[in-house]
N, C-alpha and C positions, 0 to 999 in steps of 0.2 A: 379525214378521221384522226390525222397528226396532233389535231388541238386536242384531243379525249386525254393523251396523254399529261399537259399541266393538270388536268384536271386531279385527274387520279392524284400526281404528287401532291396537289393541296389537299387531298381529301386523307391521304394520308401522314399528312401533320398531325392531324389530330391526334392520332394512336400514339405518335411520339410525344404529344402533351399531356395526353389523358392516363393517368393511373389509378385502378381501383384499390386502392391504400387505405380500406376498412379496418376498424379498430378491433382487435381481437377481443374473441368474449370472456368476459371476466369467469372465473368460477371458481375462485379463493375467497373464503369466508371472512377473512380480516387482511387487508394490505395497509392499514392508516393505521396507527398509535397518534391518538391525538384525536381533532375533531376534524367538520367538515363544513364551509359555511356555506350556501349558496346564496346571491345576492342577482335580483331580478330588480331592472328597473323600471318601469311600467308606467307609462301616461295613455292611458284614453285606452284600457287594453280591457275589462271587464267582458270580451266576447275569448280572448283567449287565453287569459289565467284559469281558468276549470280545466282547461285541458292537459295545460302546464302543472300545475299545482296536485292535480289530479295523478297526474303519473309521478310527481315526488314525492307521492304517501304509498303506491305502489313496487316502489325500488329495492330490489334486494341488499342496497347496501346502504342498513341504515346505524345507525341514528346521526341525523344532521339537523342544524338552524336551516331556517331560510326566511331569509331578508328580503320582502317588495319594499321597493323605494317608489314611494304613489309622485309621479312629477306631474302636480298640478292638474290633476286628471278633472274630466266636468261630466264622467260619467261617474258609475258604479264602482271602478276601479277597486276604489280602497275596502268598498263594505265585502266587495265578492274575493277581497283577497283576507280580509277577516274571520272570516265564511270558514276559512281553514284552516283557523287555528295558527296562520304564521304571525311571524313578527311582519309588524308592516307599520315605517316610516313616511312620515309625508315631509316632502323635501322641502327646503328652503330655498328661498327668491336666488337667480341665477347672479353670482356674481361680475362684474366683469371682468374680460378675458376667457368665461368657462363657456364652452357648450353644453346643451341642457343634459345630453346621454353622459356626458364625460364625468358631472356634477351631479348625476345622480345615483352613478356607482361606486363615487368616490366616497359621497357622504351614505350609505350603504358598506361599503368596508370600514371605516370609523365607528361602526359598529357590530362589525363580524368579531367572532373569538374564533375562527378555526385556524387551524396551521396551515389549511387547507383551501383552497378557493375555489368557487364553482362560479363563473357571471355567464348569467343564459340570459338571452331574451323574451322578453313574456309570450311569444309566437310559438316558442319551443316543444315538441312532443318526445318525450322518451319512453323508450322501452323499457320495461320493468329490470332489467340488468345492465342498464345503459352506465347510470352511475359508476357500478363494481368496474366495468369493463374499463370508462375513463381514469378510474386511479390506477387499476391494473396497469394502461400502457404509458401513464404518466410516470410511473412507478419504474418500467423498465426502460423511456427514454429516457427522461430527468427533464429537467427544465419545463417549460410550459406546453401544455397542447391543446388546439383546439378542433372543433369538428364543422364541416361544411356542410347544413343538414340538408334530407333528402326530401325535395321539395313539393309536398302534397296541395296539389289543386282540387278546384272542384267546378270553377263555372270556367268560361272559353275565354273571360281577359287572362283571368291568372296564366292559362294556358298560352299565350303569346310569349311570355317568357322562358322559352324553351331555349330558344339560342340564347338571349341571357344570361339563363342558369350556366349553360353550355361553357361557355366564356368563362365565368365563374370561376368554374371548377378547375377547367384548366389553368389557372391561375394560380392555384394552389397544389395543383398536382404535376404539375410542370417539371421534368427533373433539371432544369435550367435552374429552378429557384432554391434548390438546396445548397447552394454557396453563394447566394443572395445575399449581400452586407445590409436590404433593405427588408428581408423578408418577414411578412406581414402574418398574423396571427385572422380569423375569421370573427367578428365578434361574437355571434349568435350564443358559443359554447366553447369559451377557454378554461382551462382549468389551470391551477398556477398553484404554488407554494407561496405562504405567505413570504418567506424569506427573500424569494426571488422578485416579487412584487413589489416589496420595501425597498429592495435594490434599485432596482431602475425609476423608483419612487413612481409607481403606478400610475394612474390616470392625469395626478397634476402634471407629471411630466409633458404631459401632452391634450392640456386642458381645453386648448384652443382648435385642436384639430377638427377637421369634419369627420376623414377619415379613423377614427379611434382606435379601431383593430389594427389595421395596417401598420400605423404610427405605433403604436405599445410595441407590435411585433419586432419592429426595427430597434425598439429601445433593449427587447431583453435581448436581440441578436449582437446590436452595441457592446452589449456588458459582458460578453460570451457566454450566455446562457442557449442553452440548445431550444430553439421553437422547431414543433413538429404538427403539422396538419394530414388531418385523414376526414375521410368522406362518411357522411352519418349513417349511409342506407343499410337499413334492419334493426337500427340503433337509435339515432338523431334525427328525429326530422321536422319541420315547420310548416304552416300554412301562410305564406306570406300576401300580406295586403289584399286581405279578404273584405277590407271598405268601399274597395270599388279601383274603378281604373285608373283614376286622378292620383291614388294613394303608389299604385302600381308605377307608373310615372315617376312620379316625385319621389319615392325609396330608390328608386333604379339609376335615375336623374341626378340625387345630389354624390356618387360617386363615380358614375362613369368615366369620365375623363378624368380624373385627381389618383382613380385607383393607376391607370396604367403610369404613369411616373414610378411607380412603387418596383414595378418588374423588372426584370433583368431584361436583356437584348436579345438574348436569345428566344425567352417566349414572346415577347414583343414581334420580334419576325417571323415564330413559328404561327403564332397567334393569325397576323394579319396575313402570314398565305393560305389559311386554313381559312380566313374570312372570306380573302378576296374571290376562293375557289367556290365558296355556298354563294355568296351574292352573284357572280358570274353564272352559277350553273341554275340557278333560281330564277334567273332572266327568259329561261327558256319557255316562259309560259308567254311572254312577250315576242317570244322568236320563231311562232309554229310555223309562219311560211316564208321560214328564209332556209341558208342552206345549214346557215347554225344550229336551227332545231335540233336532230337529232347527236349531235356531241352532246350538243347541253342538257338534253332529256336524257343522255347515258349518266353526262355528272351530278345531276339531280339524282338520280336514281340511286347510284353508289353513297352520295351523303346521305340518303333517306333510309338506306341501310344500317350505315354508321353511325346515323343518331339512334338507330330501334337497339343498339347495341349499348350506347351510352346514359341511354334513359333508366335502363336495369336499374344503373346506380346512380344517377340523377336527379330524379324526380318522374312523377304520374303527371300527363300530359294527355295524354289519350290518344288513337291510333290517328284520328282524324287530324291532328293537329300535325302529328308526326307527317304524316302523308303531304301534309300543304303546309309544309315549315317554311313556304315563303311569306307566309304569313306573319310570321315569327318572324325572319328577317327582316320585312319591311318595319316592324315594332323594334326590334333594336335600332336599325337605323332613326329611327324618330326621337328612341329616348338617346341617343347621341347626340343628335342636333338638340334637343331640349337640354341636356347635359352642358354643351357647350357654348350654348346660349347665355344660361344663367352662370355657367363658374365664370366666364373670359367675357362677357359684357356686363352684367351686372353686376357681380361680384357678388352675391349672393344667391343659397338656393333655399326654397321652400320645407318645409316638413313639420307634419302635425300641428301646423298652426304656430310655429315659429322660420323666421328668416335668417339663416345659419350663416354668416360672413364664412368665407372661403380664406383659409388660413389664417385667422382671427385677425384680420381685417376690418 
């Protein structure tokens, strides 16, 4: 029973990665003199701009622009973002050097007026105070901030990304990354001054990256501008890669491996004893008649705790996913190998119908 003990240490890295560092709620009636622009970049998104769009008419803190920048879209995209009344841009052929996301919220700011900046991605769901709440603690940390949003499923792929998300999170909640010379912003939902954006000369800066968040994040940390990440649940959250499980893959896929470079050493090795402790203890469905079984069915058990604890602020996964999260396991392991397949052999990875060179390669 000696071995239950690694167990336990690895399963308690995670409480050392993981912080619930939610954004407080807003409920001052005016914190911006000035405007507010938000800038959504959207190709092939017409299932989830209503949802999006839909809660930026609903927001207590208004009056703002908002900017769709339609990239090439071959759906509805542009008429369903019409539909409401925003401004909405259809972008221009990709130049070289740019990535298509990089290039479309750049030409998107090129026509923002606010002082103010809002880049969500079109997946995005907010709460009717979400808004207020993001300038309020933009307001009292300075510099930029972004939200990690709380990630809303609904059929059983989505639900595979449980330990994904997981991973995630801690990445960003990590207190290893708060003296992070590389520390990354989330892209879904940054919110930035324009001053400080012009400073590190925003997305040209880093036109060619795959990673965009990440890389911007480093840039305003660069300039010493303060990046601050907090976690969306009650507030921010997404439905991600609701086209199916190829889509699920291939979002997951082109940053796996490119994002850990980005981390510091410390979550790096808190991260992989916290992994190596659920994949080891996850084997025990493999191990019922040896004498391992039971260690491992205890370490199972304690992670499947600890994720029912994590998920609060997470994302909705469902109990059953929770219960057989080695299911989940075996799906990150997959989109790692598919991750490092295409960044280190091919040198390129897929997404929405374009082939993304891997550091503008």
């Amino acid at each position: 029973m000696i071995w239950i003990l690694p167990l336990v240490i690895s399963c308690l890295a995670g409480f050392v990665l993981f912080r619930a560092n939610k954004v407080p709620i807003g409920n001052e009636p005016s914190l911006l003199t000035g405007k507010l622009s938000v800038i959504i970049p959207a190709r092939d998104e017409e299932a989830n701009l209503p949802h999006l769009l839909g809660s930026l008419q609903a927001q207590t803190f208004q009056p703002f622009e908002i900017i769709v920048v339609d990239d090439f879209s071959v759906d509805t995209t542009k008429e369903t973002a019409e539909s409401f009344g925003v401004t909405v841009l259809e972008n221009t052929p990709l130049p070289p050097g740019w990535t298509g996301k990089n290039w479309a919220v750049w030409n998107g700011y090129s026509r923002a007026s606010g002082d103010l900046i809002a880049f969500l991605d079109a997946d995005i769901r907010l709460a009717p105070h979400a808004l207020e709440s993001l300038v309020k603690a933009r307001t009292t940390t300075g510099g930029v901030v972004s939200i990690v949003p709380y990630h809303y499923t609904e059929k059983l792929y989505e639900r595979l990304a449980l330990i994904t998300n997981i991973l995630g999170v801690f990445a960003f909640t990590s207190p290893f990354e708060k003296s992070n010379p590389k520390k990354g912003l989330y892209g879904s939902c940054i919110l930035t001054t324009r001053e400080d954006y012009d400073k590190v000369n925003g997305h040209e800066s880093i036109k060619s990256e795959l990673l965009d968040d990440l890389n911007l994040g480093a840039k305003y940390t660069e300039a010493g501008i303060p990046v601050t990440n907090f976690i969306g649940h009650g507030m921010v959250s997404f439905r991600m890669y609701a086209q199916g499980i190829r889509s699920e893959v291939q979002g997951f896929g082109k940053g796996a491996v490119l994002s850990t470079s980005s981390l510091s050493l410390g979550t790096i090795l808190l991260v992989a004893v916290w992994l190596a402790g659920l994949i080891v203890s996850e084997s025990a469905f493999f191990a019922i008649n040896t004498s391992w079984a039971v260690p491992l069915l205890i370490g199972y058990i304690l992670y499947t705790l600890q994720l029912f604890y994590f998920v609060k602020y997470v994302g909705r996964f469902g109990i059953a996913m929770l219960l057989l999260h080695f299911l989940s396991g075996l799906f990150f392991i997959f989109v790692m190998v598919y991750s490092i397949y295409h960044v280190t052999v091919l040198g390129h990875v897929p997404w929405k119908g374009r082939h993304i060179k891997v550091g503008g390669r």
